[in-house]
C-alpha positions in Angstrom: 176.1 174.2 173.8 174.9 176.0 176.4 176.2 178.3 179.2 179.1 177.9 182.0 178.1 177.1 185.4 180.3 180.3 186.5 178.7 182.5 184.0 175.4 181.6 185.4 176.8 182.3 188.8 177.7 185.7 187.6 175.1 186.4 186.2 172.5 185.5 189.2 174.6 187.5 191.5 174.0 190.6 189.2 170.5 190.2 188.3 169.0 188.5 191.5 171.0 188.0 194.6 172.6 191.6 194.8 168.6 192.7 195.9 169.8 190.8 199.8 171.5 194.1 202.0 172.9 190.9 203.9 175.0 189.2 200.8 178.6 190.4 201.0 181.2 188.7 198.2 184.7 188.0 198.8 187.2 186.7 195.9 190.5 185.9 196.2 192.2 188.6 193.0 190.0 185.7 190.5 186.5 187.9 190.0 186.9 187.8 186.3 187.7 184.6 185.7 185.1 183.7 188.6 182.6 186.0 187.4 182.2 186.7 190.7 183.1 190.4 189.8 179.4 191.0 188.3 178.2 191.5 192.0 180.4 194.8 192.4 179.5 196.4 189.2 175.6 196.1 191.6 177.1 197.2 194.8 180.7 198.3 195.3 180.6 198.6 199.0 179.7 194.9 199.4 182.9 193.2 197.1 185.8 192.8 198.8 189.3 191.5 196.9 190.9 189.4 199.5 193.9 189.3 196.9 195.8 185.9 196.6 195.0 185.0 200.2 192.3 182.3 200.4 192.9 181.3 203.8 192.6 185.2 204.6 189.5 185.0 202.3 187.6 182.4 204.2 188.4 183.3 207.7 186.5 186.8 206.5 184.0 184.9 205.2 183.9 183.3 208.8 183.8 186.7 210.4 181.3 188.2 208.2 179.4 185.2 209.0 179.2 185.7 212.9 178.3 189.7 212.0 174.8 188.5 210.8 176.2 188.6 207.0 175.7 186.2 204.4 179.1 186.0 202.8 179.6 184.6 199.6 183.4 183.5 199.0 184.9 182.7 195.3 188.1 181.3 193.9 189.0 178.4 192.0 187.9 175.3 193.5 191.5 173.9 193.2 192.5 176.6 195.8 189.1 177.3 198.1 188.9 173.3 199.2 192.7 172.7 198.7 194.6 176.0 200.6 191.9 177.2 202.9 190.4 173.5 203.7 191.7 174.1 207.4 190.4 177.4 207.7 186.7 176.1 205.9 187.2 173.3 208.6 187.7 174.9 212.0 186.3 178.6 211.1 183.3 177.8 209.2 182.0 174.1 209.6 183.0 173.5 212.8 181.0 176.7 214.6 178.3 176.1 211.3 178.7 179.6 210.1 176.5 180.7 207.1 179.0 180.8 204.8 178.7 180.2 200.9 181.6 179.1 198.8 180.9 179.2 195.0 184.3 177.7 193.9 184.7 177.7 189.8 186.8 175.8 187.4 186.5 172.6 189.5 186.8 169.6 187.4 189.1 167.8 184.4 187.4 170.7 182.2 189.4 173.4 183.1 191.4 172.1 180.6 194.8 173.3 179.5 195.3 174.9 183.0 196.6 171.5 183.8 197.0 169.1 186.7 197.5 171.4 188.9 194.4 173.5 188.5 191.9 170.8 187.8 189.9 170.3 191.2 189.1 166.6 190.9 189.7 166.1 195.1 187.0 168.9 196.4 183.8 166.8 196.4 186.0 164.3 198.9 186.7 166.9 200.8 183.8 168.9 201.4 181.7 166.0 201.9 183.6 165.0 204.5 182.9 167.7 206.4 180.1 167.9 209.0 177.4 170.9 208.9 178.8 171.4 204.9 176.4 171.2 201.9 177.6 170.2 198.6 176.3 171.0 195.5 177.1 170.1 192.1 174.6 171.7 189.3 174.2 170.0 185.9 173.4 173.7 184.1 173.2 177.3 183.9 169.6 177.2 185.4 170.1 174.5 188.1 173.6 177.1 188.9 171.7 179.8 189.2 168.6 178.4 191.2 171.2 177.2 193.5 172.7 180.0 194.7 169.2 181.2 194.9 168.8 178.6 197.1 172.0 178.9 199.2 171.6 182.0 200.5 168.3 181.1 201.9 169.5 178.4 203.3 171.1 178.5 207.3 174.6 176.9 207.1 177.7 176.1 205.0 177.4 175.6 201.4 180.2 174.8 199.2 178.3 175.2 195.2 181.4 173.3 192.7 180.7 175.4 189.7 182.6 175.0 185.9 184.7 176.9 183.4 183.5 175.3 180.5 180.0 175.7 178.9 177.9 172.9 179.1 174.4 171.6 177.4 171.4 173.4 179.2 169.1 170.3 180.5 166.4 172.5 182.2 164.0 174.8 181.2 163.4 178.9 182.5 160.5 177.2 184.6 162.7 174.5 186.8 163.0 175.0 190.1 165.9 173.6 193.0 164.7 171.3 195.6 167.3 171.2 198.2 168.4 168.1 199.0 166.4 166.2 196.4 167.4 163.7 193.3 165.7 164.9 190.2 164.8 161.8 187.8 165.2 162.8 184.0 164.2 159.5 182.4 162.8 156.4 183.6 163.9 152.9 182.8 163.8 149.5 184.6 167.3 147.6 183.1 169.8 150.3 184.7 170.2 153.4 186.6 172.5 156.0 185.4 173.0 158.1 189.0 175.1 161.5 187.8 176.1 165.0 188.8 177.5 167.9 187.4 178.7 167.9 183.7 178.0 164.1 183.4 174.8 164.5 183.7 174.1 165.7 180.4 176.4 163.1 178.9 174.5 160.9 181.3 171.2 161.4 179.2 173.3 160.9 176.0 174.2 157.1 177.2 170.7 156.8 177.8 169.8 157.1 174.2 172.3 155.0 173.0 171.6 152.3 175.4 168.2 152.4 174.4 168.3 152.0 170.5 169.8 148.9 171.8 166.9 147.8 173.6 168.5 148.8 177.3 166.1 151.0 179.4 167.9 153.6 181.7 166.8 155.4 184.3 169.1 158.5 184.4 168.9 160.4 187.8 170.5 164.2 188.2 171.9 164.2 192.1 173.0 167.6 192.3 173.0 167.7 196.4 175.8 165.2 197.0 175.2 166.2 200.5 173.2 165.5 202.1 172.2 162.9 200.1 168.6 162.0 198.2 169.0 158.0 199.8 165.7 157.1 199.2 165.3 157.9 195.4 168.8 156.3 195.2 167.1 153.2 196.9 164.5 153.5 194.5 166.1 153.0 191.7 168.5 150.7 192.9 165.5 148.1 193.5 164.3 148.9 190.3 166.9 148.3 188.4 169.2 145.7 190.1 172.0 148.0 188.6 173.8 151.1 189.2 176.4 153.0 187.5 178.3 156.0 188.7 179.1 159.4 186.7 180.8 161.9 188.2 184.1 164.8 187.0 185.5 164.3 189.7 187.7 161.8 191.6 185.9 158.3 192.3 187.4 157.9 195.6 185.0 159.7 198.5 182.7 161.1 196.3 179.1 160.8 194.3 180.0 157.2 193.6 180.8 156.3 197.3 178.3 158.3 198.7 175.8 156.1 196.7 177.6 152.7 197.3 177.8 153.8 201.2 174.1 154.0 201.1 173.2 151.0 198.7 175.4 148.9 201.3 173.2 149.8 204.0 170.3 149.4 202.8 169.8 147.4 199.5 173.6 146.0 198.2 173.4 146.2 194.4 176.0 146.0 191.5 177.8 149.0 190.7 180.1 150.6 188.4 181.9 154.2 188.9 182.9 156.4 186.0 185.0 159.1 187.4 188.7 159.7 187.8 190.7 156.6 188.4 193.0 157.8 191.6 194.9 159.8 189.2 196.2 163.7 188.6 195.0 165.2 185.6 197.4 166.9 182.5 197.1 169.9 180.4 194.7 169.4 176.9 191.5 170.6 175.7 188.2 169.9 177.9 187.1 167.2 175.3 190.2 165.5 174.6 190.9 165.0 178.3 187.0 163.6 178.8 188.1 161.1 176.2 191.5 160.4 177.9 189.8 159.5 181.3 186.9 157.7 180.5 184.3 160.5 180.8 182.5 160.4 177.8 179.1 159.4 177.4 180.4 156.2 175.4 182.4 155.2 179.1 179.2 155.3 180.8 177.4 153.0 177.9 180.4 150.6 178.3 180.3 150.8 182.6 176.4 150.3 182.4 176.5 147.3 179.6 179.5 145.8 181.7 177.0 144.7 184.5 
């Protein structure tokens, strides 16, 4: 096991991204659980506690913004896309202010923080807004090469980061191409398209499928928006199948921003794992995985099922 997505985002903000005079980072009374905290221990007089205000924190963000900052704002994802979504609509998006959200423990695999805290609805809803970026990294070293990336980049970012640890995938020499697919194995009998955490288990199918004579090709899209639509083409036309993997809600997200594309341009079976239009319940990351049909055995069963 490797390292949380927040604890990479921590850690980058300490070590690397601190060194910009024009980073400012706001959090919303969650630094330690966001790690976010790591970037005042560098420079004090550019952290600001918002408290448990996230509208209040993103409108700052938002001002910050239009002062020639680049703010970074951080909370739990349940909260920066859910509470403040207004506030991220008409103050950020909508006059394309450079603002960063690094929202943590999105996904089922918060765990026993329950329904309630599991963000499973914040790819929808950041994707559907214009001038926002969305970004989903598989690892600590895509998470960190992210952020890297985000604050060079002009323009709204929202970066869906996790509690849990998860499997590192890339090496210390890997580096983020904005707005690109990254394929990890190659296959011609399916195309395992995946983001986040899934990835990972996304590679795991992959060997499975294999030993039974099934050839995947397992694709890492961690820039849901915008979207890599000619590598999903690609392997869509290679494969003559597609399956879906994402933590996150299959309604509006990874798995319909690929079947929007494929219907386009080349209409191709397809079959989403993800959650099924449901809430999700207190239990360990694992267990609820299981419960939900995120497992790396789901996406053997969804890709074998075409």
């Amino acid at each position: 096991m490797g390292t949380a997505t927040r604890a990479a985002y921590g850690n980058i903000l300490k070590t690397e991204i601190y060194k910009n005079p024009k980073v400012v980072v706001l959090e919303a009374d969650l630094g330690a659980a966001t790690k976010s905290n790591n970037f005042k221990t560098v420079a004090p007089e550019r952290y600001f506690d918002m408290g448990i205000s996230e509208q209040d924190l993103m409108g700052t963000a938002a001002g910050f913004a239009a002062a020639g900052r680049i703010p970074i704002a951080s909370t739990f994802a349940v909260f920066a896309t859910g509470r403040a979504f207004e506030i991220i609509r008409n103050s950020i998006c909508y006059p394309n202010l450079n603002v960063k959200i690094c929202a943590t423990h999105a996904g089922l695999t918060v765990g026993e923080d329950g329904g309630t805290h599991q963000a499973i609805e914040d790819i929808s809803l950041m994707r559907t807004l214009p001038n926002m970026t969305v970004i989903n990294p598989a690892d600590a070293k895509e998470a960190e090469e992210a952020v890297k990336a985000a604050v060079e980049y002009v323009g709204p970012v929202y970066i869906r980061l996790g509690r849990a640890a998860v499997d590192d995938i890339h090496g210390d020499d890997y580096k983020f191409q904005w707005g690109k697919g990254e394929v990890l194995r190659d296959g011609s009998d399916v195309a395992i398209i995946a983001t986040g955490i899934m990835v990972g288990k996304a590679l795991e199918a992959a060997e499975t499928l294999a030993k039974e004579g099934i050839q995947a090709t397992v694709v890492n899209i961690h820039t849901i928006k915008p979207l890599d639509e000619q590598l999903i083409i690609d392997v869509a036309r290679k494969t003559g199948k597609v399956v879906t993997a994402e933590e996150a809600t299959v309604m509006s997200g990874l798995g319909s921003a690929v079947a929007e594309t494929l219907a386009r341009n080349c209409p191709t079976k397809q079959a989403f794992v993800g959650i099924q239009d449901t809430f999700g319940e207190s239990g360990s990351p694992a267990d609820l995985l299981k419960k939900y049909g995120l497992t790396a055995d789901d996406i053997v069963k969804a890709a074998k099922s075409l």
